[in-house]
C-alpha positions as protocol buffer text, in pm:
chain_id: "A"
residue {
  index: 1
  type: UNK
  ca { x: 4720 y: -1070 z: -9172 }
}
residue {
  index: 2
  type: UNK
  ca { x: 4480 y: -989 z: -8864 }
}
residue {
  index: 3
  type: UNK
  ca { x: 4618 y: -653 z: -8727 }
}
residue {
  index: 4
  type: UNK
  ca { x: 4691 y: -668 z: -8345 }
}
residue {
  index: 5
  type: UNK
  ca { x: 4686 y: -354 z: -8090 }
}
residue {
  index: 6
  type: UNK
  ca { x: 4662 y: -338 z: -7687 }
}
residue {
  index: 7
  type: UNK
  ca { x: 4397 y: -137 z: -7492 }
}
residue {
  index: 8
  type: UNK
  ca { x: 4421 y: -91 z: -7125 }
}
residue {
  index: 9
  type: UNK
  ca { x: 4145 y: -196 z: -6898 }
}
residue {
  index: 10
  type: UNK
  ca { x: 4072 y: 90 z: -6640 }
}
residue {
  index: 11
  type: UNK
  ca { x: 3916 y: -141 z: -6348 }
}
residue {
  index: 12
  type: UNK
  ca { x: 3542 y: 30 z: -6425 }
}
residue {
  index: 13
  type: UNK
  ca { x: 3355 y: 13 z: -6720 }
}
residue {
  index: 14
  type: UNK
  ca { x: 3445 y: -167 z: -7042 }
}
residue {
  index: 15
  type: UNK
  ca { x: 3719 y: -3 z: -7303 }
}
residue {
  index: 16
  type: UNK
  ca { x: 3560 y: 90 z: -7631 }
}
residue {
  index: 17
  type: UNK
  ca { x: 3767 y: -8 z: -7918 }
}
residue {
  index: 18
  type: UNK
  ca { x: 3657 y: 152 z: -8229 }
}
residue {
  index: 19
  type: UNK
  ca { x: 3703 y: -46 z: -8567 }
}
residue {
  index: 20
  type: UNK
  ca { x: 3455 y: -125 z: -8877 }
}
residue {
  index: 21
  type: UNK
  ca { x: 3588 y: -476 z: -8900 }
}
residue {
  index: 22
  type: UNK
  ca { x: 3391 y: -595 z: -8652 }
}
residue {
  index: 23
  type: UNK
  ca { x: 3114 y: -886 z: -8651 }
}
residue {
  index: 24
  type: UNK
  ca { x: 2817 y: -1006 z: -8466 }
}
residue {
  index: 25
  type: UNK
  ca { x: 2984 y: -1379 z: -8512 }
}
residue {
  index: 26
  type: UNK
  ca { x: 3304 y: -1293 z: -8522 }
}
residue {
  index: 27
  type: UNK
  ca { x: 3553 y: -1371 z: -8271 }
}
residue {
  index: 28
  type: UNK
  ca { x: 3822 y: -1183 z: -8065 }
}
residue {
  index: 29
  type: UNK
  ca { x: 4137 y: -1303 z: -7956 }
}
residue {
  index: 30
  type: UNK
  ca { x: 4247 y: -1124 z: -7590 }
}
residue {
  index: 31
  type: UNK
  ca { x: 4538 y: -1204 z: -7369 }
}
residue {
  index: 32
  type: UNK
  ca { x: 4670 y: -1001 z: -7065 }
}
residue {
  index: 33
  type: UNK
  ca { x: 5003 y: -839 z: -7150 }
}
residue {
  index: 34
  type: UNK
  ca { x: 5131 y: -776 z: -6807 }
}
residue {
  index: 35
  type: UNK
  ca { x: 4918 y: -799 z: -6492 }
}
residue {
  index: 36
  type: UNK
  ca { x: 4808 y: -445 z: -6360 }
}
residue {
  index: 37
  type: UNK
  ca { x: 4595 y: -324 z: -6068 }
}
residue {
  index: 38
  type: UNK
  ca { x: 4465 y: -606 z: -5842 }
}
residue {
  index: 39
  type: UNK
  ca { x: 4434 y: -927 z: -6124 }
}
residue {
  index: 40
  type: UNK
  ca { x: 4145 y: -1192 z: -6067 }
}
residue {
  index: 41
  type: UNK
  ca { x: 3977 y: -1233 z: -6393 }
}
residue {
  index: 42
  type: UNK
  ca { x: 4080 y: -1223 z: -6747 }
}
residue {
  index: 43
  type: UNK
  ca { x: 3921 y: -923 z: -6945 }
}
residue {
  index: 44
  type: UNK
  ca { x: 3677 y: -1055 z: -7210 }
}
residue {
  index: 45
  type: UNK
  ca { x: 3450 y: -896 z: -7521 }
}
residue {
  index: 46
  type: UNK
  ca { x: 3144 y: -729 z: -7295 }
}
residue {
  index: 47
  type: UNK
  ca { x: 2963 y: -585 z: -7633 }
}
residue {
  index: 48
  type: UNK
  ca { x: 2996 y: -553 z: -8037 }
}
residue {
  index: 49
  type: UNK
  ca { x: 2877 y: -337 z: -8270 }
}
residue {
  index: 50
  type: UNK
  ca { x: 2902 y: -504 z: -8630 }
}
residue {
  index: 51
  type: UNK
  ca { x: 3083 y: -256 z: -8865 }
}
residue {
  index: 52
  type: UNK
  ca { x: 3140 y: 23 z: -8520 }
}
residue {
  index: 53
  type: UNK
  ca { x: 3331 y: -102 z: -8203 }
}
residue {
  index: 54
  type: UNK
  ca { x: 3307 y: -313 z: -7960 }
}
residue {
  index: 55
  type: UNK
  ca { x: 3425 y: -311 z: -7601 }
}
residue {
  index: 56
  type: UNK
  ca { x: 3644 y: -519 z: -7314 }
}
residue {
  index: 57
  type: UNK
  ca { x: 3580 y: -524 z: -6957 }
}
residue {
  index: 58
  type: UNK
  ca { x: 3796 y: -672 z: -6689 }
}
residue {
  index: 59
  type: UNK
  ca { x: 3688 y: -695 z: -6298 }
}
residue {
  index: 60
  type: UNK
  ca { x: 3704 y: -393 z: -6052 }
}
residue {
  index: 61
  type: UNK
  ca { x: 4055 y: -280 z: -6012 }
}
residue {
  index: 62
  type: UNK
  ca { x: 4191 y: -437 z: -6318 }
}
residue {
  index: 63
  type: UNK
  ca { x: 4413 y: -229 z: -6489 }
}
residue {
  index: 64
  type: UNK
  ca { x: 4614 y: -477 z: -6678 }
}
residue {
  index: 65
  type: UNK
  ca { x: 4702 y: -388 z: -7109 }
}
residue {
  index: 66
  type: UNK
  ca { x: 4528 y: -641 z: -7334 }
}
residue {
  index: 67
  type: UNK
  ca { x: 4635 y: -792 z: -7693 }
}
residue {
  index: 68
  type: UNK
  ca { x: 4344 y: -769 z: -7878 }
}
């Protein structure tokens, strides 16, 4: 079973999530929990780092919590 978590976007620069499970191919599943800040975009996967981290970036002023 894929393990599920929420980060927060902070309407700047993209969240680093830290985990070793991630892939160069593989994919990521995100999906705004409850609209925060001033919500035009959806956030989406802005950089990986097989085996590291990889991070999610929303739009200026986004603040919304993810489901990643």
């Amino acid at each position: 079973m894929p393990k599920i978590g929420t980060v927060t976007l902070n309407g700047a620069t993209a969240v680093i999530e830290a985990t070793t499970t991630v892939t160069a191919a593989g994919r990521s599943f995100l999906t705004v929990q409850a609209p925060g800040g001033t919500l035009v975009g959806v956030g989406c996967v802005s950089a990986r780092t097989p085996g590291t981290s990889y991070g999610v970036e929303g739009v200026a002023c986004d603040t919304s919590p993810v489901a990643r």
